[in-house]
N, C-alpha and C positions, 0 to 999 in steps of 0.2 A: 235416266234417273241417276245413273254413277257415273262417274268422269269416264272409268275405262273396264273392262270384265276382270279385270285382276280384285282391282276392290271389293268387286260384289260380291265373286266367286269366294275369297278369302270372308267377306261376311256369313255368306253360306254356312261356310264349313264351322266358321268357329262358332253360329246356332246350331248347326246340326252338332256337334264337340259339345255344347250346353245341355241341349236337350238329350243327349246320351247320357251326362253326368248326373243328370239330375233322376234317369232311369234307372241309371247304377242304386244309385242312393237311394234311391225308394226301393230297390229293391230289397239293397245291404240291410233295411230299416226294418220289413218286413220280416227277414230271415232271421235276424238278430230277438227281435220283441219278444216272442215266446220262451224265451231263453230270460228272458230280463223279465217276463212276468210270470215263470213258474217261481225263478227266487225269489221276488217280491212277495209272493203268496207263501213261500215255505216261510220266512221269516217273519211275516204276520201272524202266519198260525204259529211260530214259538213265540211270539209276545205272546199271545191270547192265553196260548198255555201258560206262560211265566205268572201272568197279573191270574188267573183260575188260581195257580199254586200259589201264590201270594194270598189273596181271598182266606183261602183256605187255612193255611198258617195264620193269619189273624184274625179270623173266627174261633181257629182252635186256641190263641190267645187269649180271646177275649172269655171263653169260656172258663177259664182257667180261676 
């Protein structure tokens, strides 16, 4: 199938070089999220509290 075993061998390596990177990175991706999705969640919950405390203050205005 290839002219000579240098080529093949060199194809090899550089799928087998791919397929490493692409395990890295799904690793890195995994380790990393929990991290990116505890912030994500703390900072939704202070909006949520922001716009409560906002509600709040303009209820108490409007009663006003």
């Amino acid at each position: 199938m290839c002219g000579n075993s240098y080529s093949c061998h060199g194809t090899g390596v550089f799928l087998m070089g791919a397929v490493a990177g692409m395990a890295a990175g799904a690793a890195m991706s995994a380790v990393m999220t929990p991290s990116s999705t505890r912030h994500m969640k703390r900072t939704a919950h202070k909006a949520a509290r922001r716009v409560n405390e906002a509600i709040d203050h303009l209820a108490d205005a409007m009663d006003m």
